[in-house]
DOFIDO-872650 format. One record per residue (C-alpha): y, x, z; residue in three letters. Coordinates in pm, whole numbers, padded with zeros to 5 digits, always signed. Layout:
// DOFIDO-872650
YXZALA/...
//
This chain:
// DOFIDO-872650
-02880-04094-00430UNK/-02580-04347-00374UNK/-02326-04378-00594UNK/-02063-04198-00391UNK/-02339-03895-00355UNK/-02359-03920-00731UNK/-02001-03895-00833UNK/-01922-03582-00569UNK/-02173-03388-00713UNK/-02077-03486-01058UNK/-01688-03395-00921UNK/-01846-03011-00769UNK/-02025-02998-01119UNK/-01707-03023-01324UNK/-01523-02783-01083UNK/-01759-02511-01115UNK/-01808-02577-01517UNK/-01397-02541-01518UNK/-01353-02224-01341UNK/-01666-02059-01562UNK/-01899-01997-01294UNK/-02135-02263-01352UNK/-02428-02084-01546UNK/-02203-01745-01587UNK/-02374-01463-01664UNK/-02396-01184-01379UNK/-02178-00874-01485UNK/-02414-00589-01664UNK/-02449-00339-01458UNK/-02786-00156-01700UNK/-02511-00063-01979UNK/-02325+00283-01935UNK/-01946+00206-01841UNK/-01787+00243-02129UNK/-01973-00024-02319UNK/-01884-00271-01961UNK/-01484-00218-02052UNK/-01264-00424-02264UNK/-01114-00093-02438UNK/-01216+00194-02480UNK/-00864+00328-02686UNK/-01113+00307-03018UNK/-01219+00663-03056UNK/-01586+00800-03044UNK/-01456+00993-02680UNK/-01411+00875-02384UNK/-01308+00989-02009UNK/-01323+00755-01687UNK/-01230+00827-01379UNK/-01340+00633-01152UNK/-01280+00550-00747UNK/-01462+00346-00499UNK/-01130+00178-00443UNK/-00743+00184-00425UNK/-00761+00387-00081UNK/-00960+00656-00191UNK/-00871+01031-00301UNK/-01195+01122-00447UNK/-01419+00973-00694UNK/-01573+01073-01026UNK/-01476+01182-01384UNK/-01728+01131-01637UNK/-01695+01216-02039UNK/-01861+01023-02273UNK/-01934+01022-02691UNK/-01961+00735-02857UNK/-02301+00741-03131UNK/-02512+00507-03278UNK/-02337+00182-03146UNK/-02371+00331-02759UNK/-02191+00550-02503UNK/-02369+00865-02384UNK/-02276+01060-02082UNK/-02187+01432-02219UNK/-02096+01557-01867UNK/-01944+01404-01531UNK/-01761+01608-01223UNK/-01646+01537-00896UNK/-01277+01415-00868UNK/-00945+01391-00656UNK/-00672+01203-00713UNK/-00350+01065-00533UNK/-00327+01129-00166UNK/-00226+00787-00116UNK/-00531+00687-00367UNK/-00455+00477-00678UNK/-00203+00206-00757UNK/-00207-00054-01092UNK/-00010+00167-01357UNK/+00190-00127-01462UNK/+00376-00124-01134UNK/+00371+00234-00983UNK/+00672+00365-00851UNK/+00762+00715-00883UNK/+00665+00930-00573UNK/+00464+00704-00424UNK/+00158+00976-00458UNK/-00053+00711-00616UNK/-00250+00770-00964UNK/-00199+00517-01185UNK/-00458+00298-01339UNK/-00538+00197-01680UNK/-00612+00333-02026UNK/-00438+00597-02194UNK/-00388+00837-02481UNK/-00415+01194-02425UNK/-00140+01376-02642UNK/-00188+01721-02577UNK/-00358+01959-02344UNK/-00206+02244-02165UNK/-00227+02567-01938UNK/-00069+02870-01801UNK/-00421+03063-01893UNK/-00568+03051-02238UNK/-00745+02826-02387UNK/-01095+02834-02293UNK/-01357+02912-02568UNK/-01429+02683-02805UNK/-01110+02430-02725UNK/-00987+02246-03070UNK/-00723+02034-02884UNK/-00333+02136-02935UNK/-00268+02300-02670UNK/+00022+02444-02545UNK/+00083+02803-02362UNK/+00287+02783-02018UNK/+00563+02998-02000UNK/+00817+03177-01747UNK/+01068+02876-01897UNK/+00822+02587-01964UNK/+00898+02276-01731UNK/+00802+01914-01681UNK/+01096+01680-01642UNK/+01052+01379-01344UNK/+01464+01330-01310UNK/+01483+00996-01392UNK/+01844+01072-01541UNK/+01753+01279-01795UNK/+01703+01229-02147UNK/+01405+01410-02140UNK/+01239+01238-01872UNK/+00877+01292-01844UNK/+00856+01543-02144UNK/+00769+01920-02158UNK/+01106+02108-02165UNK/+01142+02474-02267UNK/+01371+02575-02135UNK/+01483+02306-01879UNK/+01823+02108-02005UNK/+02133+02091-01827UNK/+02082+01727-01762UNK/+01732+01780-01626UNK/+01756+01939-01211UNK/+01514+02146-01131UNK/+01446+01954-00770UNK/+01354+01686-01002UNK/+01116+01841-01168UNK/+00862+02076-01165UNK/+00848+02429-01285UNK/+00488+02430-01491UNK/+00376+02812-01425UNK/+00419+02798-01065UNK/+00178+02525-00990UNK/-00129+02813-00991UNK/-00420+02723-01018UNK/-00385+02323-01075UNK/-00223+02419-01423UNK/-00443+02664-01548UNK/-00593+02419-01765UNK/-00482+02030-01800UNK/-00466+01716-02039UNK/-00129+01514-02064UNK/-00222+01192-01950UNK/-00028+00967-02140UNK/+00127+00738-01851UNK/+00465+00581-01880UNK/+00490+00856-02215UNK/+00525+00684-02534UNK/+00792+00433-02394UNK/+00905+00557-02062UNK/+00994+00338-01782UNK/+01270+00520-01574UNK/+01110+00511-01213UNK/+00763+00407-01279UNK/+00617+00781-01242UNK/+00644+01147-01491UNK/+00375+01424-01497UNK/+00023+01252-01486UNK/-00239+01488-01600UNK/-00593+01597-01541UNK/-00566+01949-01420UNK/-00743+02194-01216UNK/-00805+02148-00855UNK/-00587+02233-00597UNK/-00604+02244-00218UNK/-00669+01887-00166UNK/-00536+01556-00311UNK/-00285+01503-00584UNK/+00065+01378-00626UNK/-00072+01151-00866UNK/-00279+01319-01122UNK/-00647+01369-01133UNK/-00781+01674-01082UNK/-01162+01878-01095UNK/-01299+02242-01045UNK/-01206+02418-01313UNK/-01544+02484-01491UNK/-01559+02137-01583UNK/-01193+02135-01694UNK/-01280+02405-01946UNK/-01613+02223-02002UNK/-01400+01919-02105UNK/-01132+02078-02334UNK/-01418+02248-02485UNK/-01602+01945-02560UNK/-01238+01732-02636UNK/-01171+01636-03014UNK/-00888+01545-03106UNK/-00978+01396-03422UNK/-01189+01147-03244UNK/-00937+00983-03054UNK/-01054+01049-02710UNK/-00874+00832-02431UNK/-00903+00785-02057UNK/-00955+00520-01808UNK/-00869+00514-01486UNK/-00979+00276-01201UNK/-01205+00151-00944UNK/-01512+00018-00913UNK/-01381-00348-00858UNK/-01090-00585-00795UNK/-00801-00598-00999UNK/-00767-00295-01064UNK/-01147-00202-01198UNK/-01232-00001-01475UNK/-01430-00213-01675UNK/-01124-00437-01714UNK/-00971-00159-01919UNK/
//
């Protein structure tokens, strides 16, 4: 080989070795998902829901527990989610129909029937006066309110026991919650299906909504992931 040969494959050489795909492993696709992610929230529970990509309304929830240094699949369930698909979490805009990706806490669960048999999650009753707050100039923006507050209007918001059947059983998802970012999006939660897509949320049948809030415990932390199967906003980068 001549010298100049030599010294542009030496050049290529250093330019793959620099961006980390000289000799990279492929990505593991044999482990279960949750052991692929970077976080998993720390708790022995674990729900993804997962999309083909950004576009799509349906996909696939999936709960997992966490034993012996490996993620097990407890139960899985078909899924919908925004009607226009899924947007990175970080940068949602409110009303944009979009679910948010990401990883997040679930802080309570809630529903205007019961709770089904066998739940040990806090969960909290829907009544004639119980109300989710989206009005961006309210000081209780995206919180339960019982009753609604003066500051809160009711156009902005949305009156919980009316939305029959999506909340006859649902988990808080804990988007834009602990810290809320006026405009970035209120009201995510994993609820029961309705007719079709979501506003946002993710939804299933109800059996396995009861099946999950039955299995839920709260004392081991469970979180949930949100995402697609790649790009930049994939699950396993959770």
């Amino acid at each position: 080989m001549r010298p100049r040969a030599v010294a542009l494959a030496s050049a290529a050489a250093l330019a793959l070795a620099a961006t980390g795909t000289l000799g990279a492993a492929p990505p593991r696709t044999d482990l279960p998902l949750p052991d692929r992610m970077a976080d998993t929230g720390g708790g022995t529970q674990l729900i993804t829901a997962r999309a083909a990509h950004t576009g799509s309304t349906t996909g696939t929830v999936t709960w997992w527990d966490r034993g012996g240094g490996r993620w097990v699949r407890a139960g899985s369930a078909a899924a919908r989610f925004g009607a226009n698909g899924l947007a990175e979490g970080g940068s949602r805009k409110q009303g944009t129909n979009t679910t948010p990706t990401g990883l997040f806490r679930l802080p309570y669960a809630f529903g205007i029937k019961p709770a089904p048999p066998g739940t040990d999650y806090t969960y909290r009753r829907v009544a004639k006066n119980s109300w989710w707050c989206q009005d961006n100039d309210s000081r209780s923006y995206n919180r339960w309110t019982q009753p609604r507050p003066r500051d809160c209007r009711a156009a902005e918001s949305e009156h919980l026991v009316t939305y029959d059947p999506q909340y006859t059983h649902a988990l808080v998802i804990g988007f834009n919650y602990d810290r809320p970012v006026r405009g970035r999006g209120a009201g995510i939660f994993l609820h029961v299906n309705g007719r079709g897509a979501t506003a946002g949320c993710v939804s299933v049948p109800v059996d396995a909504m009861r099946r999950i809030l039955a299995w839920a415990d709260e004392k081991r932390r469970p979180h949930m992931a949100i995402g697609t199967d790649s790009g930049a906003t994939a699950i396993a980068r959770y």
